[in-house]
Wavefront OBJ file of the C-alpha trace (Angstrom):
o trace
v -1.158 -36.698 -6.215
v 1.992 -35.217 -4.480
v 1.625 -34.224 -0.656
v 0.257 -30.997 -0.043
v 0.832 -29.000 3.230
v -2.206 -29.205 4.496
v -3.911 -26.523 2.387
v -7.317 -27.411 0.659
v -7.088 -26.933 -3.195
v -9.176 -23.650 -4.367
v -10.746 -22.864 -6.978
v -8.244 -20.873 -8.785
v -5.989 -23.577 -8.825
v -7.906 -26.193 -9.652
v -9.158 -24.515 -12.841
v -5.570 -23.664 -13.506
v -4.927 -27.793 -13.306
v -8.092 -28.086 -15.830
v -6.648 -25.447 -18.154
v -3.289 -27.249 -18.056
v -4.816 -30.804 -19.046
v -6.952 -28.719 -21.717
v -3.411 -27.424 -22.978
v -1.383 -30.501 -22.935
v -3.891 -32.322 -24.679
v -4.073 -29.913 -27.529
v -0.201 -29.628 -27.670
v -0.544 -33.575 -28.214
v -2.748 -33.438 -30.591
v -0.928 -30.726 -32.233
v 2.554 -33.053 -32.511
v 4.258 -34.245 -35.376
v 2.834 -37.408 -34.707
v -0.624 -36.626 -34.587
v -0.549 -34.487 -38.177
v 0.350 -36.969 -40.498
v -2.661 -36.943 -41.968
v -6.345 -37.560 -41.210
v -7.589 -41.504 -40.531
v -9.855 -42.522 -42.891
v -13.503 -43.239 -41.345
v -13.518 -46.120 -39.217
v -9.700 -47.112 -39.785
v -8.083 -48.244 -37.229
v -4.984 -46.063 -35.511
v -1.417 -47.186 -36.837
v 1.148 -48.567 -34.202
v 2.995 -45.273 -34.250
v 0.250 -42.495 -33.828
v -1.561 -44.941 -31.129
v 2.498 -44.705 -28.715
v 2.593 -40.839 -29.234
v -0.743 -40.444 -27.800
v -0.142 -42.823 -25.362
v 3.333 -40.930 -24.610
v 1.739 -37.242 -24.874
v -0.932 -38.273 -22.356
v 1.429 -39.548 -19.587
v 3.857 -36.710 -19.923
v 0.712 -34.506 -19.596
v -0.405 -36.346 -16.305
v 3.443 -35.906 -15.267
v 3.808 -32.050 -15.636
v 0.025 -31.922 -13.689
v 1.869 -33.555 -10.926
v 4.798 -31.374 -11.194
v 2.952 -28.577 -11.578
v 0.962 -28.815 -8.725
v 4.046 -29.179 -6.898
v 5.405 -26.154 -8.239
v 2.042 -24.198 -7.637
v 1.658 -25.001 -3.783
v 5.549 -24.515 -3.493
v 4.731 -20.756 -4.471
v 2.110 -20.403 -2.374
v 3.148 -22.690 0.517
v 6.622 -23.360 1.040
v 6.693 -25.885 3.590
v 8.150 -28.844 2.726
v 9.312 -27.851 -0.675
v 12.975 -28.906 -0.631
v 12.540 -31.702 0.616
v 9.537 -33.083 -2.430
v 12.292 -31.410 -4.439
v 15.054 -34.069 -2.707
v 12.699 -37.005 -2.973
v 12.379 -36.246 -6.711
v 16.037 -36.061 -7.886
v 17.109 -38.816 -5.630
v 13.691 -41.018 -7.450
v 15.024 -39.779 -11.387
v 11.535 -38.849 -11.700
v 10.249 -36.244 -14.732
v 11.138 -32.740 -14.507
v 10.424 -29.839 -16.476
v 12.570 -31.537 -19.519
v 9.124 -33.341 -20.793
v 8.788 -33.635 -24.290
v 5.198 -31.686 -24.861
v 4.356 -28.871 -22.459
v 7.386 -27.465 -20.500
v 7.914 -24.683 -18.603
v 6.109 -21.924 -21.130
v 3.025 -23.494 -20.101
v 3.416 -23.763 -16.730
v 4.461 -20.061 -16.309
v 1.427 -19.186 -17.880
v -0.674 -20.692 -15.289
v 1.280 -19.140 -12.850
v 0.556 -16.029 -14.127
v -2.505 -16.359 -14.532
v -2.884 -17.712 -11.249
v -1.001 -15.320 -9.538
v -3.542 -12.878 -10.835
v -6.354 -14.014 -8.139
v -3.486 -14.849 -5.537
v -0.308 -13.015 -3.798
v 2.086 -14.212 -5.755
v 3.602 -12.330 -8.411
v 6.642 -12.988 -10.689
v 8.067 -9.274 -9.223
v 6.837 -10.196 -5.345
v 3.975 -9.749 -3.403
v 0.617 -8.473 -6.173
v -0.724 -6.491 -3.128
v 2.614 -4.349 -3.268
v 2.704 -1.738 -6.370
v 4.714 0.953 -4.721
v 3.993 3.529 -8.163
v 6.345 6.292 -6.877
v 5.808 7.723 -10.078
v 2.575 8.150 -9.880
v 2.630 9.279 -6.657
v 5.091 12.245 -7.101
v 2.534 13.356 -10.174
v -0.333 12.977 -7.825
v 0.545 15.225 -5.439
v 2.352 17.864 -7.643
v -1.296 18.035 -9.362
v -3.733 17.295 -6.281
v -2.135 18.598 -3.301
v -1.863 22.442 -3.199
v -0.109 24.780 -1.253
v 2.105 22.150 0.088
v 5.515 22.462 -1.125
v 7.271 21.400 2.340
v 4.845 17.797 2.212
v 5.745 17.039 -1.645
v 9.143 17.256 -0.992
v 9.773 15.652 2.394
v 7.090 12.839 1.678
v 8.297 12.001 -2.347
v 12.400 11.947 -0.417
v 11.662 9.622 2.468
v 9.131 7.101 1.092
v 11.349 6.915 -2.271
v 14.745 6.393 -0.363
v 12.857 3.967 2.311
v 11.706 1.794 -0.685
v 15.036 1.716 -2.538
v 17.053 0.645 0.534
v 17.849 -3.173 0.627
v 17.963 -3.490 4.482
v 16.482 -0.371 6.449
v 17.455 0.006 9.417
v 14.207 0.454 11.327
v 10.399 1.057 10.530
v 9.681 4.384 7.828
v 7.715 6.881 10.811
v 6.392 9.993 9.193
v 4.336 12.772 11.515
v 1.827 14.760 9.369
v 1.025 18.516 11.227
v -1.178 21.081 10.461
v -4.653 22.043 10.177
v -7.922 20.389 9.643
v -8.403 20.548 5.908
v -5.016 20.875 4.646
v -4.381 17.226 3.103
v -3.033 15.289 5.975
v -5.351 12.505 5.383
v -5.532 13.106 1.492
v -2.576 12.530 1.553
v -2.510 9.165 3.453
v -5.001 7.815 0.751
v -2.293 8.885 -1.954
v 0.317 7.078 -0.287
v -2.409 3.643 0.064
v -3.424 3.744 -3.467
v 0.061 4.389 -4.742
v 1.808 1.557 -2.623
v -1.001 -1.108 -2.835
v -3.077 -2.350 -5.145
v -6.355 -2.113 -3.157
v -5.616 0.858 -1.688
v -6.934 1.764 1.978
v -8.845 -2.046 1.362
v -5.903 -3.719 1.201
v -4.745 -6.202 3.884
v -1.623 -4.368 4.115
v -3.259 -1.079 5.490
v -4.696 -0.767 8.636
v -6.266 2.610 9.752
v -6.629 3.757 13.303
v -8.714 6.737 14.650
v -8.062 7.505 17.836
v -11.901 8.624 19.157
v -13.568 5.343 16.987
v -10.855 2.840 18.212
v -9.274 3.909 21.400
v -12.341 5.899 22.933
v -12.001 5.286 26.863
v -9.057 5.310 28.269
v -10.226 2.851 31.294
v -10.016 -0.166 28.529
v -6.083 1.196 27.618
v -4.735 -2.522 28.851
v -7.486 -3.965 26.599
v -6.717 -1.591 23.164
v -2.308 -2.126 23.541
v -2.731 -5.922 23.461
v -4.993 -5.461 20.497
v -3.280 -2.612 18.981
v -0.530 -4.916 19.220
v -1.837 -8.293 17.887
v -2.848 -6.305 14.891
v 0.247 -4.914 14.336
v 2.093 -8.272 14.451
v -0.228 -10.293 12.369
v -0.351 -7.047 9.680
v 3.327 -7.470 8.927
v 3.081 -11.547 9.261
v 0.585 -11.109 6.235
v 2.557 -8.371 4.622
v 6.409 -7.858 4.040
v 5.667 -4.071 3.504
v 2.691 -2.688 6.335
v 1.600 0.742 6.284
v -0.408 1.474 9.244
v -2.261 5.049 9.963
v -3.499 6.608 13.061
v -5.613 9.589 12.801
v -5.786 12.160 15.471
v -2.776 11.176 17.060
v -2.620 13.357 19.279
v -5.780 12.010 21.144
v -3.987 8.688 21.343
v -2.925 7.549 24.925
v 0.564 7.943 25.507
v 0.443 4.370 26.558
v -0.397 3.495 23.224
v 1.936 5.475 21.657
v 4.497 3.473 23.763
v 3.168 0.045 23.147
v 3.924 0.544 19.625
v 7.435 1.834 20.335
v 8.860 -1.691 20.125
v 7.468 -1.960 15.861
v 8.905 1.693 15.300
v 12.660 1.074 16.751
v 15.781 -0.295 14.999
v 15.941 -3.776 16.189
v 17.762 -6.869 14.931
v 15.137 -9.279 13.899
v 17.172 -12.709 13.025
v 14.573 -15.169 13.272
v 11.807 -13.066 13.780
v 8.766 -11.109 12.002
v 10.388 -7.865 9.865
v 9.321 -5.251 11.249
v 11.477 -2.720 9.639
v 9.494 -2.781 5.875
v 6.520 -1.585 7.795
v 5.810 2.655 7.657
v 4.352 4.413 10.262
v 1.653 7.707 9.647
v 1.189 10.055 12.502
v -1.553 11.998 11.704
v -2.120 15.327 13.878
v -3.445 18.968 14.126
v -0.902 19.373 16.845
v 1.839 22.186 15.621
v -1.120 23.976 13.566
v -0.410 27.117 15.852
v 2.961 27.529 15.195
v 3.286 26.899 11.316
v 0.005 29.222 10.949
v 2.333 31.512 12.578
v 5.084 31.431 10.691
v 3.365 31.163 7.233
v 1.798 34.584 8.540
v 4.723 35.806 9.531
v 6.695 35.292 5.727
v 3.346 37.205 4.355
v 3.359 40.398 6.673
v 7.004 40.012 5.413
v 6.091 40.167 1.805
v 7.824 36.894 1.305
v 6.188 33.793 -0.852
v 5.032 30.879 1.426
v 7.282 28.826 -0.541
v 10.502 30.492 0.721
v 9.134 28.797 4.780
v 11.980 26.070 4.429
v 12.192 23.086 6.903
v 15.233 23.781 9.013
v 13.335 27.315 9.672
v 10.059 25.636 10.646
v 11.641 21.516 12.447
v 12.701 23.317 15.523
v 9.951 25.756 16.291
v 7.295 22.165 15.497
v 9.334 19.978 17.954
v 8.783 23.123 20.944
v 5.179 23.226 20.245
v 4.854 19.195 20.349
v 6.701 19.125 23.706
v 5.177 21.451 25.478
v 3.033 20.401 28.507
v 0.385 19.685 27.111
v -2.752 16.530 27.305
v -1.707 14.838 24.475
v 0.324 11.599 23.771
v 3.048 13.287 22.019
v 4.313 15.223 25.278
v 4.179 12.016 27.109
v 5.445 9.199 25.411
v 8.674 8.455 24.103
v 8.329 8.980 20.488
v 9.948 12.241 20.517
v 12.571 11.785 23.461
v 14.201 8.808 21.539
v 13.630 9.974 17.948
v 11.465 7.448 16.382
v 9.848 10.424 14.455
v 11.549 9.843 11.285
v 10.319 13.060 9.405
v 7.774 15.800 10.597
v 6.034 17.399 7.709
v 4.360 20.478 8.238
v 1.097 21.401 6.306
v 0.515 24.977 5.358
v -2.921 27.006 5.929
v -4.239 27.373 2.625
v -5.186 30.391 1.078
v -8.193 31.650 -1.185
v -6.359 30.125 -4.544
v -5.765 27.190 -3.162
v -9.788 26.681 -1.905
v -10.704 27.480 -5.556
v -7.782 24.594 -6.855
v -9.631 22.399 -4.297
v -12.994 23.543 -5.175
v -11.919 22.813 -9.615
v -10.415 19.451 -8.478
v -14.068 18.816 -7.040
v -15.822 19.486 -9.959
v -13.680 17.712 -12.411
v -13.955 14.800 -9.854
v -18.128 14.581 -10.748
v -17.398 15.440 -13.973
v -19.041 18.384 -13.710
v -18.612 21.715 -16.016
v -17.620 24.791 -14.115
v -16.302 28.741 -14.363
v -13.793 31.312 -12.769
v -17.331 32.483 -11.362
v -18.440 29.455 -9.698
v -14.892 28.736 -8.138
v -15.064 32.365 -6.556
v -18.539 31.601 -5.651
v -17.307 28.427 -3.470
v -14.464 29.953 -1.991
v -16.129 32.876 -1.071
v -18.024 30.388 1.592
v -15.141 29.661 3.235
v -14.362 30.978 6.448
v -10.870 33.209 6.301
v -8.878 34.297 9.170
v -7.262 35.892 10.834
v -10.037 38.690 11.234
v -7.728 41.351 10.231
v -6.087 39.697 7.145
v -8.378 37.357 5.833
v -5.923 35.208 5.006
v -6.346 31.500 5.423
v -8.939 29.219 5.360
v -10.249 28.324 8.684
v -11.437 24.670 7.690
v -8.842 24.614 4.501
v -10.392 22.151 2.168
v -12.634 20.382 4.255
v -16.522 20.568 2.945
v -15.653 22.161 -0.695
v -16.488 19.188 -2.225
v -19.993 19.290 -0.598
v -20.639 23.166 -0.717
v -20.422 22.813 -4.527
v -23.709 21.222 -4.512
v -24.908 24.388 -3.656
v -24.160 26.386 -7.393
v -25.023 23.385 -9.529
v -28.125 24.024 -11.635
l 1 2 3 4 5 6 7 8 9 10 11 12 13 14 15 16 17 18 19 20 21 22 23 24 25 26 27 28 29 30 31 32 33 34 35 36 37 38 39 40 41 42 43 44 45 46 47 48 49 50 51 52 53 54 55 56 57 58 59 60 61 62 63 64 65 66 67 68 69 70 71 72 73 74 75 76 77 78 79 80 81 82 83 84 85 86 87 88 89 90 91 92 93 94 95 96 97 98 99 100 101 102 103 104 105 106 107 108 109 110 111 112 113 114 115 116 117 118 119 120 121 122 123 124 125 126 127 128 129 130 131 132 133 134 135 136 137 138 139 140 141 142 143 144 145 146 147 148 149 150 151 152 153 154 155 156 157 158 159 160 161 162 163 164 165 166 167 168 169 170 171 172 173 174 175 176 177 178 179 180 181 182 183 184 185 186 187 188 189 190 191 192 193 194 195 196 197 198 199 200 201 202 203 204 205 206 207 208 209 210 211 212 213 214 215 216 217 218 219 220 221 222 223 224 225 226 227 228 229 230 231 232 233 234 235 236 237 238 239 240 241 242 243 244 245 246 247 248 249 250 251 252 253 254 255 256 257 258 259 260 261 262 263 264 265 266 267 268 269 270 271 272 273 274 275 276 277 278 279 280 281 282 283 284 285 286 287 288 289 290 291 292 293 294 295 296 297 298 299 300 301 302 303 304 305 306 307 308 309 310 311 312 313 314 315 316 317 318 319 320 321 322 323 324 325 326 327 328 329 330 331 332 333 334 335 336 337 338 339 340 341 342 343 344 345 346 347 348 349 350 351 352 353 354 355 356 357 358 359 360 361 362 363 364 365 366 367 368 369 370 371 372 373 374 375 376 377 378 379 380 381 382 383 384 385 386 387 388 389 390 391 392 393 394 395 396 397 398 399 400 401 402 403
């Protein structure tokens, strides 16, 4: 059998060498050859149908070998050119055999590539469905017109570039309850197949991963070794750290290096890889202003981004114990995109509170959506306006008006 780098054979291919003997001989059995005509009982094979099974059989051997050459050159590509050297120079079979050819062998691939990483488009693990994204959160994300179109423009246009120049960073603000992380599954489950399970994704919480600051050394050499073997395994990383703002700035610094524009000839690529920030830091200021357009009389959706970037940067730089003031993130701009999240309102709790129903399949009324909403903690105490915890817990308080 042909060298293999060092890789033991699994299962998937093995059956996929089976299925390819099981093929061949049925394609040799199928030849022109072999249908002339059934033997009698107990006659003995002519000359010519005894050297075309004879010939079907060793070409079938042949493309095995070949094709397990192919197959490990796929998934290991060590030493491929030079097999591929040894073979021309030794006039050896190709793909040019006279039974199976290459329609069989990209079937198996196929079908291989099915359990594997290998895919005829690139990596399986990537799907990046933009498409079904953009419908996702125009249907499932409310009150967020800001978020649709800042996230749907930057993810799109970082996919569809060729060479970026440096690591996607996006910086989610806002509210508890108002999609931040809803929306980081969205993005997971609409770039990779396995969604926040995939090998791609890696999620960070600040409190669960980073909790003492006395063992900071300890978490930025592993925050880092897991960065760096993420985007060895992946050409296109997302990682996500939740409650940013509770992250050291140290931390926040370590990963400066992945974030930057570098030149990386000869090295790992870390500009595929996209960055989510996610924080409740700025929720002060665009509660403010979304308060401010409604004592105004103007819709929400009118709060544009050049009239809310500025007053978000002052809020994030302000003196303040979080990692955000102190790290470098925002002094040299590797914040590719902030996008604001907007309190939500009583309409949106009963979208949220419809969306939770239809989720568990469960029937439900304008009644028992007012009912849920009317739960909800509203402020400010004057207006009444927005929900204190936005979303958060409508999915459970529905429990509460089932029969």
């Amino acid at each position: 059998s042909p060298r293999t780098p060092g890789r033991a054979m699994g299962p998937a291919v093995g059956c996929c060498l089976l299925l390819l003997l099981h093929l061949g001989g049925a394609a040799a059995l199928g030849s022109p050859e072999a249908q002339r005509g059934p033997q009698a009982e107990g006659e003995p094979w002519g000359r010519a149908r005894y050297e075309a099974v004879k010939k079907h059989l060793g070409a079938v051997g042949a493309l095995s070998k070949q094709y397990w050459q192919h197959l490990v050159c796929k998934v290991w590509q060590e030493g491929c050119k030079e097999e591929e050297e040894e073979e021309e120079a030794s006039g050896k079979p190709g793909w040019n055999l006279p039974l199976v050819g290459q329609d069989y062998l990209e079937v198996l691939s196929a079908w291989y590539c099915s359990f594997g990483k290998c895919c005829k488009g690139g990596d399986c693990r990537i799907v990046n469905n933009i498409t079904g994204l953009e419908a996702d959160l125009s249907t499932q994300l409310h009150g967020q017109h800001l978020a649709k179109e800042i996230i749907i423009q930057a993810v799109q246009g970082f996919l569809q570039s060729p060479r970026p120049q440096k690591a996607l960073v996006l910086s989610f603000h806002g509210w508890s309850g108002t999609g931040k992380n809803f929306v980081a599954r969205l993005l997971a489950s609409h770039l990779y197949r396995d969604g926040l399970k995939s090998e791609c994704v890696r999620v960070f919480i600040s409190l669960f991963h980073f909790p003492h600051h006395k063992y900071v050394d300890l978490y930025k050499a592993q925050l880092e070794k897991q960065i760096s073997e993420t985007v060895q395994t992946c050409k296109q990383s997302l990682f996500i750290f939740d409650e940013a703002e509770k992250l050291h700035f140290s931390l926040l610094d370590a990963i400066k290096p992945f974030m930057a524009q570098r030149d990386n000839k000869g090295q790992v690529d870390y500009q595929r890889s996209i960055f989510l920030f996610l924080s409740n830091l700025g929720g002060h200021t665009i509660n403010e202003v979304a308060l401010d357009f409604w004592r105004a009389g103007r819709a929400r959706e009118e709060i544009s981004m050049e009239f809310l970037e500025q007053r978000l940067r002052l809020e994030l730089l302000e003196p303040a114990e979080n990692g955000y003031a102190h790290s470098d993130l925002l002094k040299e701009k590797l914040i590719d995109f902030f996008v604001p999240f907007l309190p939500l309102e009583y309409h949106h709790v009963k979208l949220c509170a419809r969306d939770a129903f239809l989720a568990r399949g469960l029937p439900y009324t304008e009644a028992a959506l007012d009912e849920v909403a009317r739960t909800m903690v509203f402020v400010p105490k004057e207006e009444q306006l927005f929900s204190a915890q936005g979303c958060k817990s409508v999915s459970q308080r529905i429990n509460y008006f089932l029969p």
